[in-house]
C-alpha positions in Angstrom: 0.4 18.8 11.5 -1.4 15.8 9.5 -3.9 17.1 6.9 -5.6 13.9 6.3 -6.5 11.0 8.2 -4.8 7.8 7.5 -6.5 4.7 7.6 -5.5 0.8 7.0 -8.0 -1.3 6.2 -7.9 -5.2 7.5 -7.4 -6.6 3.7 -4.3 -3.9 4.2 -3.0 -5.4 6.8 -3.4 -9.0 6.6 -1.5 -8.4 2.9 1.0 -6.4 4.4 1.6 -8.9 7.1 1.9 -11.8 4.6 4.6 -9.8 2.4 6.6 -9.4 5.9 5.9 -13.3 6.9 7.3 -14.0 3.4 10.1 -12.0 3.7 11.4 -13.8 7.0 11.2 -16.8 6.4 14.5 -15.9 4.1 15.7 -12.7 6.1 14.2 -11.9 9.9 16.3 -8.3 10.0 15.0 -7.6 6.3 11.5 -8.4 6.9 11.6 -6.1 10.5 13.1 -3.4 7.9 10.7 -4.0 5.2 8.1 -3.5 8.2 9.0 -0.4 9.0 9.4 1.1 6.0 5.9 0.2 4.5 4.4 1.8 8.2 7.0 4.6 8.0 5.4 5.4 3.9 2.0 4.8 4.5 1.9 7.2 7.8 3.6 10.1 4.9 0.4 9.7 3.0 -1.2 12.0 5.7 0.5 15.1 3.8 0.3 15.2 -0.1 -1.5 12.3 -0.9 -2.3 13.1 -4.4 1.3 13.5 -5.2 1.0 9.8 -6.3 -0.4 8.8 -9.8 -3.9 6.9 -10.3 -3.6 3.2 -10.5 -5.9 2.9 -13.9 -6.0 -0.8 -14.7 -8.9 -2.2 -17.4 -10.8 -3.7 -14.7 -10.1 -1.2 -12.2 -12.9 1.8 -11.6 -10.9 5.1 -13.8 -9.0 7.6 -10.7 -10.1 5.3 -7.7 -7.0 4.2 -6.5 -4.3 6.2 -6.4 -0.3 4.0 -6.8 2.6 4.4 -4.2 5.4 2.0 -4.7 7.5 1.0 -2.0 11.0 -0.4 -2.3 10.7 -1.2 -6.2 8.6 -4.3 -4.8 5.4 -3.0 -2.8 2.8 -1.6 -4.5 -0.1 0.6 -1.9 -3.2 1.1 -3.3 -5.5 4.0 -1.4 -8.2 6.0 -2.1 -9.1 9.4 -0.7 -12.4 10.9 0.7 -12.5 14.3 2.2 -9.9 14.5 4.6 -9.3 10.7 4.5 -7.0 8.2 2.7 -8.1 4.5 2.8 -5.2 2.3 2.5 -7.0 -1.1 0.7 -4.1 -2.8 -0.6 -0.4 -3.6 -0.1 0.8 -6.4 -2.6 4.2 -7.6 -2.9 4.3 -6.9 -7.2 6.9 -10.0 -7.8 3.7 -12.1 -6.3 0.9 -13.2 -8.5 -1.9 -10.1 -8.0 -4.2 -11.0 -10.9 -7.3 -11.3 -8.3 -6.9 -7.5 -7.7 -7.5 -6.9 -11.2 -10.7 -8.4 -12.0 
């Protein structure tokens, strides 16, 4: 039984989608795995969320985001709120992801 509701914002999902579109365009049956795996990991967060660090960056608000890495590459960002984790972010870390920073 979940303990926490898990939700994926559109900014999620549209930068989850372009690290899969990415992936394709060199490897189709790696980019339906990677797909798979980032859904199959972000639907765990609904038990133990806070088992994951805080992602404390300079220009990041201190213990917002919370840091799950996904096949050495993918990097979630989420917050939780109650009973509620807010997936924001999925970047592909071998991309440039200055803009999250500042």
């Amino acid at each position: 039984m979940a303990q926490y509701k898990v939700i994926v914002s559109p900014e999620a999902q549209r930068l989850m989608g372009n690290c899969i579109l990415f992936l394709a365009e060199k490897d189709m049956a790696a980019a339906i795995a990677l797909k798979e795996r980032l859904v199959e990991e972000i639907r765990k967060l609904d038990h133990l969320p806070k088992r994951y660090p805080f992602f404390n960056e300079r220009y990041v608000p201190a213990d917002k985001y919370h840091k799950m890495f996904v096949e050495k590459y993918y990097l979630i960002l989420y917050q939780i709120k109650d009973d509620t984790v807010y997936v924001d972010y999925v970047v592909d870390c071998r991309q440039d992801y200055k803009w999250l920073l500042y």
